[in-house]
DSSP file (Angstrom, degrees, kcal/mol; ACC not computed):
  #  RESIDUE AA STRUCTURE BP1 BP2  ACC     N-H-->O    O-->H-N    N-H-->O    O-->H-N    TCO  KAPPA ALPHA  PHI   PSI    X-CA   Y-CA   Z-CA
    1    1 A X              0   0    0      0, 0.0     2,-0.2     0, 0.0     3,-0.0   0.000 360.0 360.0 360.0 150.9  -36.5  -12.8   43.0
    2    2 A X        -     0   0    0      1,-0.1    69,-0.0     2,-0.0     2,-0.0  -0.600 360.0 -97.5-109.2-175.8  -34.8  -13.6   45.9
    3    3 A X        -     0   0    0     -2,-0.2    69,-0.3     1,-0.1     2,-0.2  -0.340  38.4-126.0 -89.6 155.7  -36.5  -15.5   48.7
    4    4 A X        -     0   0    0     67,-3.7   102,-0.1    64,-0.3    -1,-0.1  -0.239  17.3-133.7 -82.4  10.1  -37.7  -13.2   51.5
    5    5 A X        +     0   0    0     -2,-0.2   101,-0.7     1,-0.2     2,-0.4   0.796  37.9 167.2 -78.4 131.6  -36.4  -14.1   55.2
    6    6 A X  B     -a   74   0A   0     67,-1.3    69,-1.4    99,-0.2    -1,-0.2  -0.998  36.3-128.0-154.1 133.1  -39.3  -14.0   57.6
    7    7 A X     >  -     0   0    0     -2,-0.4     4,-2.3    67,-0.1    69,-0.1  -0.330  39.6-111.1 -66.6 176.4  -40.2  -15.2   61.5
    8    8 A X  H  > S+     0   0    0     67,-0.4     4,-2.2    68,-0.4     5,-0.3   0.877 122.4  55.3 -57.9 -44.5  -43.4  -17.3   61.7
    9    9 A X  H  > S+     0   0    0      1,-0.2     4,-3.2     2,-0.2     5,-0.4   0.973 110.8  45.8 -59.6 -46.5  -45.1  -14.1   63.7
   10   10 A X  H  > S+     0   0    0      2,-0.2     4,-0.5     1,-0.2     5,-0.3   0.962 114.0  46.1 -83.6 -43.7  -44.1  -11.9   60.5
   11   11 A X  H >X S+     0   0    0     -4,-2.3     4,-2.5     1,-0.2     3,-0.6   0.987 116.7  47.0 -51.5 -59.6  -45.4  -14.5   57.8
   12   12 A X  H >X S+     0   0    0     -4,-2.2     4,-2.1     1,-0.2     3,-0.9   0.962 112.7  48.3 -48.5 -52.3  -48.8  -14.9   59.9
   13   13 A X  H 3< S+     0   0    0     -4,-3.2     4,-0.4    -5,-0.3    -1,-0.2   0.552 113.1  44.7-102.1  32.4  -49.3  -11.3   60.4
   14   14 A X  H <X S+     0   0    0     -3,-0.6     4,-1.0    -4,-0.5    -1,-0.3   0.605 110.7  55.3-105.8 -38.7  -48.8  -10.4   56.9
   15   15 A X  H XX S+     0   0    0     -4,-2.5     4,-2.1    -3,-0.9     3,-1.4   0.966 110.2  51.4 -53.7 -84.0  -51.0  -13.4   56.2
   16   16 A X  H 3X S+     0   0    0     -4,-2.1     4,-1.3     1,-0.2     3,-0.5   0.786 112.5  40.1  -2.5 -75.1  -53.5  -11.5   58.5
   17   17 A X  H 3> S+     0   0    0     -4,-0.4     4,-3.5     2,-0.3    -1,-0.2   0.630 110.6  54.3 -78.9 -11.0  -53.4   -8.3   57.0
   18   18 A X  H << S+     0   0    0     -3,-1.4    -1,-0.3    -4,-1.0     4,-0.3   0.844 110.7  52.8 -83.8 -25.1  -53.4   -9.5   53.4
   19   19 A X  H >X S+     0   0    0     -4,-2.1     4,-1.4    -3,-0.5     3,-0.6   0.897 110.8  44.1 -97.2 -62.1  -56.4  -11.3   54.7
   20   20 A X  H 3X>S+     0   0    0     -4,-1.3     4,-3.7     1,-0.3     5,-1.2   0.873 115.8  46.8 -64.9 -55.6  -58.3   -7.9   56.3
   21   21 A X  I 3<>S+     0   0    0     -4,-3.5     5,-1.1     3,-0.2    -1,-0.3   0.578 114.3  46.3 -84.4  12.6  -57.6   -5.6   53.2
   22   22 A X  I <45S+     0   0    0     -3,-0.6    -2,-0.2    -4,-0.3    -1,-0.2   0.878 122.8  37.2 -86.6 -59.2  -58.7   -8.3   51.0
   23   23 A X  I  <5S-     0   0    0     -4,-1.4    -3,-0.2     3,-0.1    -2,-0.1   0.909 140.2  -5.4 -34.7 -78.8  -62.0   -8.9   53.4
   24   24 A X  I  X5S+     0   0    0     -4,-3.7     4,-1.7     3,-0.1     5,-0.3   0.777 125.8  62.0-117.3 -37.3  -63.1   -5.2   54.7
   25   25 A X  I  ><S+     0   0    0     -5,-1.2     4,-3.6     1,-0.2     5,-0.3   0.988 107.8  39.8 -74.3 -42.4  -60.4   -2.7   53.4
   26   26 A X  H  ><S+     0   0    0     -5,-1.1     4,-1.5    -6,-0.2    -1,-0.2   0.920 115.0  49.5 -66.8 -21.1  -61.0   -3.3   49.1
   27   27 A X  H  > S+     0   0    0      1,-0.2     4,-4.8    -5,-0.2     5,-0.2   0.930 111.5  52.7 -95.7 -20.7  -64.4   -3.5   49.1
   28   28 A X  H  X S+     0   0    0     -4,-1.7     4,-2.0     2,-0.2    -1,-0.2   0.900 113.5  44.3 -11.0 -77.4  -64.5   -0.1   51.4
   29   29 A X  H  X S+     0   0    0     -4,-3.6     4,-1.7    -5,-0.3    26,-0.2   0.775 110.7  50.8 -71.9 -18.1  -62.6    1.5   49.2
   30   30 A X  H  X S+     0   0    0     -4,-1.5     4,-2.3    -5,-0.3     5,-0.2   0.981 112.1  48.2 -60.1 -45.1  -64.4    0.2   46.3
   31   31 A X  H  X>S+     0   0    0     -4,-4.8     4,-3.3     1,-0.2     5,-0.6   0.953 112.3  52.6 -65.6 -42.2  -67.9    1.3   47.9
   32   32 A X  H  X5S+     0   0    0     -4,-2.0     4,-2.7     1,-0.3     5,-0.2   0.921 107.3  47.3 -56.0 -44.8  -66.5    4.5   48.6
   33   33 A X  H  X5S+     0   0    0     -4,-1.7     4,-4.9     2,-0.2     5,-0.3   0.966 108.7  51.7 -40.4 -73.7  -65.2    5.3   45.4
   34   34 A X  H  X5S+     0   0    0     -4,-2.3     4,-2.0     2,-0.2    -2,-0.2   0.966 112.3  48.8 -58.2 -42.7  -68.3    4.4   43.4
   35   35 A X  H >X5S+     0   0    0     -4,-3.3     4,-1.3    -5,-0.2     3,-0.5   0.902 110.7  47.1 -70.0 -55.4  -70.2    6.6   45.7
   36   36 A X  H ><<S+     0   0    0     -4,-2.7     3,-0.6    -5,-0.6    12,-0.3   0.903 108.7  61.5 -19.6 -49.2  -67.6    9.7   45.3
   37   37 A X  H 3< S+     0   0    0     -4,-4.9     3,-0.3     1,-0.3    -1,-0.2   0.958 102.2  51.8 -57.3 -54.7  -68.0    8.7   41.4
   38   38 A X  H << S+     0   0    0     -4,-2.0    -1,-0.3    -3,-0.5    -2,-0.2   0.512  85.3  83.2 -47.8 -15.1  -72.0    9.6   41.7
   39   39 A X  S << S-     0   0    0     -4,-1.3    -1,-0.2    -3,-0.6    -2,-0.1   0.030 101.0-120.3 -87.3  34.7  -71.6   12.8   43.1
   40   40 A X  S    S+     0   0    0     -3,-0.3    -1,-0.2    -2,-0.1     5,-0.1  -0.222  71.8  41.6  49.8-124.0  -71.1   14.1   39.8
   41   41 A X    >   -     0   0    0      1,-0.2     3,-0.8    -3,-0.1     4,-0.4  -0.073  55.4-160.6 -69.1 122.1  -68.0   16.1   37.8
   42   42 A X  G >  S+     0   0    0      1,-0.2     3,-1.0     2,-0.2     2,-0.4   0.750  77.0  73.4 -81.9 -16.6  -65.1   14.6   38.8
   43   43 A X  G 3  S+     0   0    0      1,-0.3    -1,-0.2     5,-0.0    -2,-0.1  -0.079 114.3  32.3 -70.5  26.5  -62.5   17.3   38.0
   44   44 A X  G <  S+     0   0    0     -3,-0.8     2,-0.4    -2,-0.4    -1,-0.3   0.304  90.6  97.4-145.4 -17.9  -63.9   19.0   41.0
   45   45 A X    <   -     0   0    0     -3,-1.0     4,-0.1    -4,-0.4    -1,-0.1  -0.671  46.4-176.0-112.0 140.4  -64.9   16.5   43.1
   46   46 A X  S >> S+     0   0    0     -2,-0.4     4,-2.2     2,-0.2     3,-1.3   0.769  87.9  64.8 -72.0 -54.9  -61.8   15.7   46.3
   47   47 A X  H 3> S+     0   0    0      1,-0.3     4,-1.4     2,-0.2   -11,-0.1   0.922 101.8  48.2 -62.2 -35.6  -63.7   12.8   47.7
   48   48 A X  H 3> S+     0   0    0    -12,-0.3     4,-1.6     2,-0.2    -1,-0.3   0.759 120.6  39.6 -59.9 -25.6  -63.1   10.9   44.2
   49   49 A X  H <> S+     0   0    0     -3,-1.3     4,-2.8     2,-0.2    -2,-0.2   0.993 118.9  41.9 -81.0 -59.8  -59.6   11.8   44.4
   50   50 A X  H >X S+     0   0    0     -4,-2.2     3,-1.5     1,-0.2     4,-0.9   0.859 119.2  45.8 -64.2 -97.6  -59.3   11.2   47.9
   51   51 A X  H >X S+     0   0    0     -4,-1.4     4,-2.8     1,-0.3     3,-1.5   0.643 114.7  51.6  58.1 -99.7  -61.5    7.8   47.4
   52   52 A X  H >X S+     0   0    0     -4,-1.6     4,-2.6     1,-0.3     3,-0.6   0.795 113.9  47.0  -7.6 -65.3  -59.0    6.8   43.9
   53   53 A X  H <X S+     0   0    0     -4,-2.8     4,-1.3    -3,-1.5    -1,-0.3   0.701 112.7  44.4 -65.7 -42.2  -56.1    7.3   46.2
   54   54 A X  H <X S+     0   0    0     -3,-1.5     4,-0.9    -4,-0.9    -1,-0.3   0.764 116.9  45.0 -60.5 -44.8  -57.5    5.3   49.0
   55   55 A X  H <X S+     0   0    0     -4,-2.8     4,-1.4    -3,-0.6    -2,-0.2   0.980 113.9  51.3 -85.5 -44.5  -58.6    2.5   46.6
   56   56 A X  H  X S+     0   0    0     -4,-2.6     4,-2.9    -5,-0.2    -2,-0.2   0.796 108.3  55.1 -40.5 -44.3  -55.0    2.6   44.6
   57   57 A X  H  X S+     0   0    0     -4,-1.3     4,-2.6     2,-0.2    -1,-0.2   0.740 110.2  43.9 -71.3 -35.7  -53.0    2.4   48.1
   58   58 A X  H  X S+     0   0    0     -4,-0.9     4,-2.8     2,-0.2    -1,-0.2   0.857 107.5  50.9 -94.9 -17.4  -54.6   -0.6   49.2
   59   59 A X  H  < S+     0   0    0     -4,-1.4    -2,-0.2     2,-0.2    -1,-0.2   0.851 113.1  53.2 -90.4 -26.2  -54.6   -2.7   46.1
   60   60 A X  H >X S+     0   0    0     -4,-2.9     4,-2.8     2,-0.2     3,-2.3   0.928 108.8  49.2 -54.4 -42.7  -50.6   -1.8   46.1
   61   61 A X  H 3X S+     0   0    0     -4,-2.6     4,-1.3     1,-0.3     5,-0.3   0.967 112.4  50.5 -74.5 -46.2  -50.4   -3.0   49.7
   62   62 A X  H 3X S+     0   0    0     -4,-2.8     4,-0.7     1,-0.2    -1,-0.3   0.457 106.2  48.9 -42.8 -19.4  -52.1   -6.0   48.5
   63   63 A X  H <> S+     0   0    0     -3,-2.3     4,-0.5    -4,-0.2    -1,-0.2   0.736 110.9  59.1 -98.0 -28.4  -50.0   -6.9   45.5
   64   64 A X  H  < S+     0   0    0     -4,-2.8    -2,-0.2    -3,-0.3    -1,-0.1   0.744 104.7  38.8 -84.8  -0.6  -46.9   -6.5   47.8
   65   65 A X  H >X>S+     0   0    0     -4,-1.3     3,-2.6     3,-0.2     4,-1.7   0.881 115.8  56.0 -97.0 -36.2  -47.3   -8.9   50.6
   66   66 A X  H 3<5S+     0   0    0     -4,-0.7    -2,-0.2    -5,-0.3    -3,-0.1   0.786 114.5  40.9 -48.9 -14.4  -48.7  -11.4   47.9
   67   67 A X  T 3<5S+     0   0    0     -4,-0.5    -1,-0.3     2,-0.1    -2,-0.2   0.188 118.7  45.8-102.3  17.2  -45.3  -10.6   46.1
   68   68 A X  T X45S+     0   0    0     -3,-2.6     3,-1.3    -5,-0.2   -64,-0.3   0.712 117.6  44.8-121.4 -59.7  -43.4  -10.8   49.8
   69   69 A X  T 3<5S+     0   0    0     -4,-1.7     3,-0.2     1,-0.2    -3,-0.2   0.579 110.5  53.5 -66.4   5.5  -45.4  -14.2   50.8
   70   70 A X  T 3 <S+     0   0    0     -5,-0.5    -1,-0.2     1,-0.2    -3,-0.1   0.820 113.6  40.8 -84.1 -16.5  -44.8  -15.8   47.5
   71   71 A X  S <  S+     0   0    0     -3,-1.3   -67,-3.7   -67,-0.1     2,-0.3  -0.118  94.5 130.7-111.4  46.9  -41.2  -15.2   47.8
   72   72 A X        -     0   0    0    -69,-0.3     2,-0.5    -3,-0.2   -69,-0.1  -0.641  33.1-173.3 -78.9 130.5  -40.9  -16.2   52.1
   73   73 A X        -     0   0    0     -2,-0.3   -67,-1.3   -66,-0.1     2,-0.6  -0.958  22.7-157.9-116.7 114.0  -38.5  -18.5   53.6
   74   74 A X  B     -a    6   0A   0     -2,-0.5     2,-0.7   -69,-0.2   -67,-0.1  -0.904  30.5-132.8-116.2 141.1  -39.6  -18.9   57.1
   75   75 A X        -     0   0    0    -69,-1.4   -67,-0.4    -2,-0.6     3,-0.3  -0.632  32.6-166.6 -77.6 116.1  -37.7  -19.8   59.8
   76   76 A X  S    S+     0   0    0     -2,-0.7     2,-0.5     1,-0.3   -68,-0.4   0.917  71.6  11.6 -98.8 -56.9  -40.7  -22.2   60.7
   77   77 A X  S    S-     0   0    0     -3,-0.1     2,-0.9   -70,-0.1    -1,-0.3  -0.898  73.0-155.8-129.1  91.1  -39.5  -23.0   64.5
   78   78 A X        -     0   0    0     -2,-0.5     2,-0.5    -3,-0.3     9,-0.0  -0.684  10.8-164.4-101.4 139.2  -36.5  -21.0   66.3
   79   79 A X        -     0   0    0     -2,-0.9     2,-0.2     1,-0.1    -2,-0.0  -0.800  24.3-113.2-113.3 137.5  -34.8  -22.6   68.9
   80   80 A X        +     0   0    0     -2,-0.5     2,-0.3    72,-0.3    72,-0.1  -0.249  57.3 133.1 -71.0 116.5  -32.7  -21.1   71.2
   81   81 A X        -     0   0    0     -2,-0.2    -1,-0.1     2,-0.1     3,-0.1  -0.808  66.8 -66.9-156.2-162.7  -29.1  -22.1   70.8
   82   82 A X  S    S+     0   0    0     -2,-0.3     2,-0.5     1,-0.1    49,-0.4   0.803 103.9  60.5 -75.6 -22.8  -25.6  -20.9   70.6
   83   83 A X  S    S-     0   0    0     47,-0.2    47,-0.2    68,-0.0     2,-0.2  -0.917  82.2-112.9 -85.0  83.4  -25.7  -18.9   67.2
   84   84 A X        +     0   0    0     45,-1.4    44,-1.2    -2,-0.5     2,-0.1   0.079  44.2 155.7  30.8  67.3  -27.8  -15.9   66.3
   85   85 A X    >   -     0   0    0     -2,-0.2     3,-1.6     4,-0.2     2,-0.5  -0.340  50.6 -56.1-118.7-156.6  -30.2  -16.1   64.0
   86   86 A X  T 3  S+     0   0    0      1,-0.3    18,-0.2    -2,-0.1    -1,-0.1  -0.734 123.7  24.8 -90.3 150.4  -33.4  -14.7   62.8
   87   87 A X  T 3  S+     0   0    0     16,-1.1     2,-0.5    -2,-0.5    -1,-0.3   0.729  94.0 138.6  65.7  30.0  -36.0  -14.8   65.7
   88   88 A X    <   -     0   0    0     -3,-1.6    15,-1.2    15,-0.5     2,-0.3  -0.888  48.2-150.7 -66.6 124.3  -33.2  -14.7   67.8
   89   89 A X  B     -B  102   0B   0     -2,-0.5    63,-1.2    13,-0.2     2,-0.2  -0.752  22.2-170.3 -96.5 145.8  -33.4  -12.5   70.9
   90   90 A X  E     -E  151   0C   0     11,-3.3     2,-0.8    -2,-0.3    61,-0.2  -0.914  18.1-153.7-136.6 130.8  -30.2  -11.4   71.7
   91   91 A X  E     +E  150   0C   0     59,-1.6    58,-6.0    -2,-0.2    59,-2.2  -0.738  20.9 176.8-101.1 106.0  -28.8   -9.6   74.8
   92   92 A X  E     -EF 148  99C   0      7,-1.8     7,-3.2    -2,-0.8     2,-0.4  -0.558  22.9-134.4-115.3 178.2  -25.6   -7.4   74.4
   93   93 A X  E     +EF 147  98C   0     54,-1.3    54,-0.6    -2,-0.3     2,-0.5  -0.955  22.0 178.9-120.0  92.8  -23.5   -5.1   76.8
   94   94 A X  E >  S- F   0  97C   0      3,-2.2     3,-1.6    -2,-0.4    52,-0.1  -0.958  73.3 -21.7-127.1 148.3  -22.4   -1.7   75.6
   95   95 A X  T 3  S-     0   0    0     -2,-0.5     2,-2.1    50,-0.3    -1,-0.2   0.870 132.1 -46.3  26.5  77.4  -20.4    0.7   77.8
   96   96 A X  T 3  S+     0   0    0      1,-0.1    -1,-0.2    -3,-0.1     2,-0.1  -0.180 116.1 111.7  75.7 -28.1  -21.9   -1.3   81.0
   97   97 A X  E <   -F   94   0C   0     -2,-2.1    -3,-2.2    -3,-1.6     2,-0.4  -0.363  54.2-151.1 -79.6 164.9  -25.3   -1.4   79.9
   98   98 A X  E     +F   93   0C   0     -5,-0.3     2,-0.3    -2,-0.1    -5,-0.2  -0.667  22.2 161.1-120.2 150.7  -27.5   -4.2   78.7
   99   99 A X  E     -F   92   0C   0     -7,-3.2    -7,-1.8    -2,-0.4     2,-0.2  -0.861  31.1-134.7-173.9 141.1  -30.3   -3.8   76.2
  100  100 A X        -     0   0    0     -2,-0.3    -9,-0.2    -9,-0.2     2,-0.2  -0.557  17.0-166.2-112.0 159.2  -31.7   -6.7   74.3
  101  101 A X        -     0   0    0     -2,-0.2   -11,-3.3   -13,-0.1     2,-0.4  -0.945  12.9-139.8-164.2 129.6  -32.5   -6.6   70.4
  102  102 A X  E     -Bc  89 115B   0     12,-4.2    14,-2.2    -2,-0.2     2,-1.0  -0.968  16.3-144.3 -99.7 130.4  -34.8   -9.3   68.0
  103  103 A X  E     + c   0 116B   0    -15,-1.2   -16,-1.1    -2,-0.4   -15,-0.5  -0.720  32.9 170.1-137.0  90.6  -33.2   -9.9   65.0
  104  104 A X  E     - c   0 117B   0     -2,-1.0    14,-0.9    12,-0.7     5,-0.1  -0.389  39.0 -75.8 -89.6 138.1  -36.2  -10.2   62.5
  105  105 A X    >   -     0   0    0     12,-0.2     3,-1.2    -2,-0.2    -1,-0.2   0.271  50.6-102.8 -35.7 169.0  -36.5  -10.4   58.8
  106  106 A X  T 3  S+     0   0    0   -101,-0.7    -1,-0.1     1,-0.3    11,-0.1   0.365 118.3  53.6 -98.2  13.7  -36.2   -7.3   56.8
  107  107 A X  T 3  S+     0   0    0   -102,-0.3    -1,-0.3  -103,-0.1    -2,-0.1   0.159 108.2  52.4-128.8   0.9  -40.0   -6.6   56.1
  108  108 A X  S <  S+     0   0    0     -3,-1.2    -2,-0.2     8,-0.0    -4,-0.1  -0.094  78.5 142.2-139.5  43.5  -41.0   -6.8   60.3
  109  109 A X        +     0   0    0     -4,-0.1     7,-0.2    -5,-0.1     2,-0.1  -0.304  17.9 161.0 -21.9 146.0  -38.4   -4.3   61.3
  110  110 A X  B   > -D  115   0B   0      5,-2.8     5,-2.0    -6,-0.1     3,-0.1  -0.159  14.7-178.1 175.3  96.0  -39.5   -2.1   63.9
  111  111 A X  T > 5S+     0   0    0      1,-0.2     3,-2.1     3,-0.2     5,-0.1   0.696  80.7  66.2 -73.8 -38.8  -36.5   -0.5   65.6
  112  112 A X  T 3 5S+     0   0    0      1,-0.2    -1,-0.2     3,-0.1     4,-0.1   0.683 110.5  34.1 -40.9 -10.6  -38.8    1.3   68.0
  113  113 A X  T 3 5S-     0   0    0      2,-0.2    -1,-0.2    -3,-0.1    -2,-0.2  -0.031 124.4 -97.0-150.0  22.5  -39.8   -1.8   69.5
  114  114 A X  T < 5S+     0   0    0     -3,-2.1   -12,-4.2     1,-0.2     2,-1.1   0.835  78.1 134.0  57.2  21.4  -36.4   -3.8   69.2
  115  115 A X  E   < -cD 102 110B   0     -5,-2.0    -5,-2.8   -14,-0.1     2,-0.4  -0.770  34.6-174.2-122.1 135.0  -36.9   -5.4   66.6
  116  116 A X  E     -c  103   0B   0    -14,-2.2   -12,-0.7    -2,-1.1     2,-0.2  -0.816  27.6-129.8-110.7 123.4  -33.6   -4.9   64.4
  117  117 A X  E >   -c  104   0B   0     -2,-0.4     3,-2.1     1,-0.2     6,-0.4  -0.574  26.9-119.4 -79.1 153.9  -34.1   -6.8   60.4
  118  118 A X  T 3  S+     0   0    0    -14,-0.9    -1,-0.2     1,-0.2   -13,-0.1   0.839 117.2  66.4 -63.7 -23.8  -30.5   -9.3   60.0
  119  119 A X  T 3  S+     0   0    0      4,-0.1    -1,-0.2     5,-0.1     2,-0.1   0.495  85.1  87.3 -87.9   5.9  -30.0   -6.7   56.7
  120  120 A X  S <> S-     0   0    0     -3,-2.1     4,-4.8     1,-0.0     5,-0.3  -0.349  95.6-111.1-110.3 159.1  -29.5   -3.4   59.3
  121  121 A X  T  4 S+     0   0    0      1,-0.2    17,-0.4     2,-0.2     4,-0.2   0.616 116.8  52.5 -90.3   1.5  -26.2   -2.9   60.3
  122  122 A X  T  > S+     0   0    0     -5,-0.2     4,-1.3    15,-0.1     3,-0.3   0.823 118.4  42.6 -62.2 -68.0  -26.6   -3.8   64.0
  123  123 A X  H  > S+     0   0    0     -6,-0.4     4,-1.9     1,-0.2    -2,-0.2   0.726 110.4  52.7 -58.0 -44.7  -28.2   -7.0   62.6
  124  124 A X  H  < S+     0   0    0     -4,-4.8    -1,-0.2     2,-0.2    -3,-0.2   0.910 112.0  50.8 -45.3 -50.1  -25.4   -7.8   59.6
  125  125 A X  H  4 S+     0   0    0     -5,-0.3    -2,-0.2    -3,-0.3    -1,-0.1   0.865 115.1  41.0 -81.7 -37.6  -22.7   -7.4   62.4
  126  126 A X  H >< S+     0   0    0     -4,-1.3     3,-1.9     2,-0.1    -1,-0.2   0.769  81.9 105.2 -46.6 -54.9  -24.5  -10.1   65.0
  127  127 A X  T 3< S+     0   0    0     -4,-1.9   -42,-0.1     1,-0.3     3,-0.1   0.008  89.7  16.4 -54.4 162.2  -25.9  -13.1   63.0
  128  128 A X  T 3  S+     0   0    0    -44,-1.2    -1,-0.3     1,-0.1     2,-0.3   0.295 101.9 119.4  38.7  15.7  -23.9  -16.0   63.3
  129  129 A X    <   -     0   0    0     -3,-1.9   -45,-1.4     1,-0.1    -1,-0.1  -0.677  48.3-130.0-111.2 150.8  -22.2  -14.9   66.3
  130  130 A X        -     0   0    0     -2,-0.3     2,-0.4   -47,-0.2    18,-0.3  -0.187  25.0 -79.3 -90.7 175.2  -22.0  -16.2   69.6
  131  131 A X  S    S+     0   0    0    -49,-0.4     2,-0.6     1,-0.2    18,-0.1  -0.692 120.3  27.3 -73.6 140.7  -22.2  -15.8   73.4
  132  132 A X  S    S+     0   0    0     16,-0.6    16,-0.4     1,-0.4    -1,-0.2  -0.747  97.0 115.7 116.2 -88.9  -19.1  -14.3   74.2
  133  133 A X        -     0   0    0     -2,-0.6    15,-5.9    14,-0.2    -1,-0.4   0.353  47.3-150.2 -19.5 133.8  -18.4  -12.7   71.1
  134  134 A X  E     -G  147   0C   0     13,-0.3     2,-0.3    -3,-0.1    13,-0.2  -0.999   6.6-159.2-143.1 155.3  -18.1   -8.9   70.4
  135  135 A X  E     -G  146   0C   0     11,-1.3    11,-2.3    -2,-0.3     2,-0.3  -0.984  21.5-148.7-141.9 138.9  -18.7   -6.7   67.9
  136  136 A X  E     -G  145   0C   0     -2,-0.3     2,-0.4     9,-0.2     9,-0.3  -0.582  30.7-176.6 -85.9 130.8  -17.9   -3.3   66.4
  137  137 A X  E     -G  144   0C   0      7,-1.7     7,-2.2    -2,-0.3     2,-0.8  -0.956  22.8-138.8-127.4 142.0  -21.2   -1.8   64.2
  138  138 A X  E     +G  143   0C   0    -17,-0.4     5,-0.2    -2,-0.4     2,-0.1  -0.859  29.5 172.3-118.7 130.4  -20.9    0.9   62.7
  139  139 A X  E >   -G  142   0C   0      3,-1.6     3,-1.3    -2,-0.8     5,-0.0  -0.211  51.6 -97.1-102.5-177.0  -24.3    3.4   63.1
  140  140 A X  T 3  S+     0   0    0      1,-0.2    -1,-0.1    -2,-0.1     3,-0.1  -0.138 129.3  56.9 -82.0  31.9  -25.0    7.3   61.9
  141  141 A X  T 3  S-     0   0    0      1,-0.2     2,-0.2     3,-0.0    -1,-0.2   0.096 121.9-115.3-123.7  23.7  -24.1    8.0   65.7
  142  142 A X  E <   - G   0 139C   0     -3,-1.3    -3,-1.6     2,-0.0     2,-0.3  -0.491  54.5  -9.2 111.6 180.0  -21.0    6.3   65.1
  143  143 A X  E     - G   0 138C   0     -2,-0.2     2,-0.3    -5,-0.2    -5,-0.2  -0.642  56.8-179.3 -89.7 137.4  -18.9    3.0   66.3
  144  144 A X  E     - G   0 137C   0     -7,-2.2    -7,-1.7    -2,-0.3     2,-0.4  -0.969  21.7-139.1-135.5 142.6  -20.5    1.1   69.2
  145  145 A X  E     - G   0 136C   0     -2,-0.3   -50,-0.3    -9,-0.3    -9,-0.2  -0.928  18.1-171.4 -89.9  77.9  -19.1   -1.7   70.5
  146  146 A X  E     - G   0 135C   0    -11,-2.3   -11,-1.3    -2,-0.4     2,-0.3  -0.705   4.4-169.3-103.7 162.9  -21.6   -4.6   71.5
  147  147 A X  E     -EG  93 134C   0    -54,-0.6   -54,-1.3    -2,-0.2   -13,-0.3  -0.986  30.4-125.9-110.1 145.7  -20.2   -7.8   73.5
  148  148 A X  E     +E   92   0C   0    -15,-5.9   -16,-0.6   -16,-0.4   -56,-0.3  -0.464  32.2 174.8 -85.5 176.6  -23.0  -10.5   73.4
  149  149 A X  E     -     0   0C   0    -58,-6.0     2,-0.3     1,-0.4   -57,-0.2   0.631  58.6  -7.1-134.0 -11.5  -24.5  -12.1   76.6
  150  150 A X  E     -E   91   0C   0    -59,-2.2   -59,-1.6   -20,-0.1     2,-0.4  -0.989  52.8-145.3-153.5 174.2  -26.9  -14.0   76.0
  151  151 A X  E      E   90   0C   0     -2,-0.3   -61,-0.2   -61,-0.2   -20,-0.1  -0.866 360.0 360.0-161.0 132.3  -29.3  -15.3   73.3
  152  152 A X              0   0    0    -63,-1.2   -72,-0.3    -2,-0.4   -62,-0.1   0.161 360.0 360.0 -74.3 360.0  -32.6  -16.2   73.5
């Protein structure tokens, strides 16, 4: 597999959470389950399903961040310099405005909230690039044009 690109914040709070459903969420779902299971015929019963479903969901999110931090490369310290990288904050310009973008590993995306993964096509077009530099992305709403201005 190949190795996973991740900030320190995104390894720790995957660490975190692998750490919570391990803690309180499996054994939750376990208890919950076994009681659902005691309520007698299970080809009737929703709260065993519901319960199953619950207990199934969490031991998949469990297997995948143990499969996402065994395969992690994190960039352990980023320092603010002339290049673009991951856990770079970056500040571009398009059509006069400024709007800033962090350009995070591909598993602590979160576009809502600026944070753009290097594999997204904002993110592809920026790494390695400098202050100065502009770049054409192409999005579903079309070509936008960013020039950078700074980087964090």
């Amino acid at each position: 597999m190949t190795k996973i690109q991740l900030t320190q914040k995104g390894f720790n709070d995957l660490q975190l959470e692998l750490e919570d459903l391990l803690i309180n969420k499996k054994p939750k779902a376990i208890d919950r389950l076994t009681k659902a299971r005691s309520m007698g015929d299970l080809s009737e019963n929703s709260e065993y399903t519901a319960a199953k479903e619950e207990r199934e969901f969490v031991e998949g999110r469990i297997k995948e961040i143990q499969a996402i931090l065994d395969n992690a490369e994190v960039n352990l310290v980023y320092k603010a310099g002339n290049q673009i990288e991951i856990g770079s904050t970056v500040v571009v310009e398009t059509n006069g405005e400024k709007d800033s973008f962090q350009i995070v590993g591909e598993f602590e995306a979160d576009p809502m909230n600026k944070k753009l993964s290097q594999n997204s096509p904002i993110g592809q077009a920026l790494i390695d690039k400098k202050v100065g530099d502009q770049v054409e992305v192409n999005i579903p709403a079309g070509k936008v044009q960013y020039k950078i201005v700074d980087i964090k």
